[in-house]
N, C-alpha and C positions, 0 to 999 in steps of 0.2 A: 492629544488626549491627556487631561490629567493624573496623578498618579491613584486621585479615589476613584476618577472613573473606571481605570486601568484595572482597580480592584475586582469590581463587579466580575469581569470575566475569567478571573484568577482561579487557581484550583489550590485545594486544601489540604495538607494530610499533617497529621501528627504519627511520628514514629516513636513508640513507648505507650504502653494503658496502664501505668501502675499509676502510684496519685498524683502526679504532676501533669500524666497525660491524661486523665480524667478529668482531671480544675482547667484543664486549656479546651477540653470538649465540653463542655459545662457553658464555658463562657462562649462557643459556636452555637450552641446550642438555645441560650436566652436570646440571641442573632438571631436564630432562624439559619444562621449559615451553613450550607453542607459543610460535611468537612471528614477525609477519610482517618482510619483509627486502623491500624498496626502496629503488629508485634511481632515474634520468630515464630510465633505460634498460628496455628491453622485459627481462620475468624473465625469459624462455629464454637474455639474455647469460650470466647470474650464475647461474642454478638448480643446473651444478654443483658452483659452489663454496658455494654453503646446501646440498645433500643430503650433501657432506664433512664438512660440521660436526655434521649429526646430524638424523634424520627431524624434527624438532619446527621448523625451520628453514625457512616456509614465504615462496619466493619471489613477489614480487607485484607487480601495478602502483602508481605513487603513489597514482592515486584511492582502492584501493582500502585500503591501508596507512593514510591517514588518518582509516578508520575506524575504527581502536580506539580507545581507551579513552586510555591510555598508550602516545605518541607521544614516542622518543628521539630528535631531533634529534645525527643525527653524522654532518655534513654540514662542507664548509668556513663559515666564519664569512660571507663573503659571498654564500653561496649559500641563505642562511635566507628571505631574500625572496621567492625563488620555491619555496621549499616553504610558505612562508605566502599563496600566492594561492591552493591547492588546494582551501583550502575559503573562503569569503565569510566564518563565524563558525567560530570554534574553541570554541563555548561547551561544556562539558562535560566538556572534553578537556584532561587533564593532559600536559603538554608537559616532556620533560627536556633542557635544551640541555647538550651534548656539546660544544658550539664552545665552539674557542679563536680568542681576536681578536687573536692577538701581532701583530704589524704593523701595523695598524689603529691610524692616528692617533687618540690623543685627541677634538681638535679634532671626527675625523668621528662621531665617538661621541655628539657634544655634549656633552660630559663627564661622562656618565650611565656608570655598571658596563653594560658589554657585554649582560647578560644582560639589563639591562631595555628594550635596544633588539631584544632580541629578541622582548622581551614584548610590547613595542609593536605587530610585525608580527604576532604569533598574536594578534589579536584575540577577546576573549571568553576567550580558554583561561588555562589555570594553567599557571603556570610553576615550575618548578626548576631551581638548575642544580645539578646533579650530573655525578658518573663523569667527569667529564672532567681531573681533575688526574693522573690516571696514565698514562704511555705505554701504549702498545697492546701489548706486549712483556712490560708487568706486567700490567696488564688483563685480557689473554687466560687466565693461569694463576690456576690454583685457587685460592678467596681463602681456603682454610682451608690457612693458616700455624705450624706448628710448635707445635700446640694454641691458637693462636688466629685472628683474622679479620680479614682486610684490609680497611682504613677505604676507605671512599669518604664524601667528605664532600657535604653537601645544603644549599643556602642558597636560599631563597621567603619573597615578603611572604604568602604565602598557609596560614598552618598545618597545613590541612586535607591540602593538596596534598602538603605536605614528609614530612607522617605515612604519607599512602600509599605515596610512594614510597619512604619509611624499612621501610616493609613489605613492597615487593617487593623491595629491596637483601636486606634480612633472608634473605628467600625463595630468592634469588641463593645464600647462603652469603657475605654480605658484612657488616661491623660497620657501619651509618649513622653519623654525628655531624653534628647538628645544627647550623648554621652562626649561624641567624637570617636578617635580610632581606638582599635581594639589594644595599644599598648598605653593610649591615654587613660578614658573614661572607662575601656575595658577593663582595668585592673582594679575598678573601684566596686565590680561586682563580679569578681571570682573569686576562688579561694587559692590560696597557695600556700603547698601542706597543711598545715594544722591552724591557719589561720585564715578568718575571712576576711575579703574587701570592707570596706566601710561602708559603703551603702547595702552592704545585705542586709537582709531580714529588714529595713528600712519600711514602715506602712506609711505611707504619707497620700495624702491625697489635694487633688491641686482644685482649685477655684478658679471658674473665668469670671 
């Protein structure tokens, strides 16, 4: 089975409804794709702002959000730790980090790219970091651009993982590019302290 077909029977959640978790259900949402929506908060807070965005928009509790499949992490960058106690193993479970660690000393990082201390805390799961170098303001709009497709760029030690999720970007209406691992291409879209990668905020859109 390929990795689009693979897609199809995949399950969905984004963890975070502030605006970057909203521009990522937005974009499930022009899909058709279900897709679950959590927060710490009880769904009945937030349910009317997921049924705004489009029936496929399904609000939920954490517990149960972290049972799909494909787990978007777009949460703030300190608040990864306790969505990584929700389950004991993350094994199975492709994991997209959405954080950004601008502030976040160096030092606290251990000098490691962000995203692999976020690998750290999902134990067992696959990591990527994706979607996250665009404001919420471009993110939110339609990634098909003036006949072509707004980049979101993907960087994983994991191949397997980056393919898949290069498949549901695709499925999105999004162009993937490939970055490499998280202390290559990874570094080219995080922040470290007060400074950002070179490709953030980057809007580019690709042509076939």
């Amino acid at each position: 089975m390929s990795t689009s077909e693979n897609n199809v029977a995949r399950s969905y959640a984004i963890i975070g409804f502030g605006k970057i978790g909203k521009a990522l259900a937005k974009a499930f949402a022009r899909k058709g794709i279900e897709v679950s929506v959590a927060t710490t908060r009880d769904p009945e807070r937030f349910a009317a702002d997921a049924a705004a965005i489009g029936s496929t928009i399904i609000p939920t509790t954490l517990t149960e959000a972290v049972k799909a499949d494909i787990i978007f992490l777009a949460v703030r960058f300190d608040a990864h730790p306790d969505v990584a106690k929700a389950l004991p193993t993350w094994q199975g479970k492709t994991i997209v980090d959405v954080t950004n660690a601008y502030g976040v000393p160096p030092e606290q990082l251990g000098g490691q790219p962000s995203a692999r201390v976020v690998a750290q805390a999902f134990t067992g799961g696959k990591l990527v970091k994706g979607f996250n170098h665009l404001g919420a303001a471009i993110l939110e709009q339609d990634p098909a651009v003036h006949g072509g497709r707004r980049v979101v760029f993907l960087a994983s030690d994991d191949d397997d993982a980056a393919a898949e999720v290069g498949a549901l970007a695709e499925n999105l209406g999004f162009a993937p590019v490939q970055l490499g691992g998280l202390s290559e291409g990874g570094l080219l879209v995080q922040a470290r302290g007060k400074s950002w990668g070179k490709l953030i905020f980057k809007d580019l859109v690709k042509f076939d």
